[in-house]
C-alpha positions in Angstrom: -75.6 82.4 -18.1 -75.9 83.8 -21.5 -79.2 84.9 -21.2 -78.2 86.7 -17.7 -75.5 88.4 -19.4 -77.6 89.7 -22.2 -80.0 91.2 -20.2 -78.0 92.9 -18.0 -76.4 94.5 -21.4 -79.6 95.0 -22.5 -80.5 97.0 -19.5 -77.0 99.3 -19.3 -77.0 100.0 -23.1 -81.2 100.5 -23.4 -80.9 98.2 -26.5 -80.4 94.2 -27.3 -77.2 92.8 -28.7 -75.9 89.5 -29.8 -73.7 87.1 -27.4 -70.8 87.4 -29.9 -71.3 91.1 -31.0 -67.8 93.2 -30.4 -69.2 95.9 -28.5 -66.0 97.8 -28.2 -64.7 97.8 -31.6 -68.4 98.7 -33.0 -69.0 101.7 -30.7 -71.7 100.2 -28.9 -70.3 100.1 -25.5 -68.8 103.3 -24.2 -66.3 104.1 -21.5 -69.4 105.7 -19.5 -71.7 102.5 -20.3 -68.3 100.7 -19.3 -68.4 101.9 -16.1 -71.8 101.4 -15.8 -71.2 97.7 -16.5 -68.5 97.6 -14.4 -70.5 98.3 -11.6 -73.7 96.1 -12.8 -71.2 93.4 -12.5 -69.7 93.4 -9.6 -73.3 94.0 -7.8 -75.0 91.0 -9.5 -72.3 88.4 -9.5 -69.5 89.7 -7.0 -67.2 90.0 -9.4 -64.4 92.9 -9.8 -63.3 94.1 -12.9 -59.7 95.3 -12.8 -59.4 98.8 -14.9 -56.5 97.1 -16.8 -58.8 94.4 -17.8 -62.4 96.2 -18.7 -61.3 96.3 -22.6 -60.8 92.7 -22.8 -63.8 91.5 -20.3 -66.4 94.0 -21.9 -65.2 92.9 -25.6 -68.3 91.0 -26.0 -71.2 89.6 -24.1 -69.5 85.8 -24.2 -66.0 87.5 -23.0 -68.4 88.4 -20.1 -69.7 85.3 -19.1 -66.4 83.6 -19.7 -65.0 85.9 -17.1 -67.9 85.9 -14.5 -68.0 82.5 -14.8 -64.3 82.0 -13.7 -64.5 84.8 -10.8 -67.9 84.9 -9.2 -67.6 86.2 -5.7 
């Protein structure tokens, strides 16, 4: 799963990242790129993203996989 998850960052943000990097906080992830993810998500896996939750889920790349993990469609 990690590996999944970091490529599909790689692939919205055009640049690697670490599994633990805050993305957020560091300016790396932006509420377009969010969306983006968002989306990305939800095809792949089947998993929604409530708007109220994006912050927290997209925090980092293991936030990610914690979160698909628990709600694959």
């Amino acid at each position: 799963m990690e590996q999944e998850i970091l490529a599909l960052f790689e692939k919205i943000l055009s640049r690697k990242v670490g599994f633990h990097d805050e993305l957020i906080e560091s300016d790396i992830l932006d509420s377009i790129l969010a969306v983006d993810m968002v989306l990305e998500v939800q095809d792949v896996y089947g998993s929604m993203i409530p708007p109220t939750e994006v912050a927290s889920v997209l925090k980092t790349p293991a936030d990610l996989a914690r979160y698909v993990e628990e709600h694959r469609g």
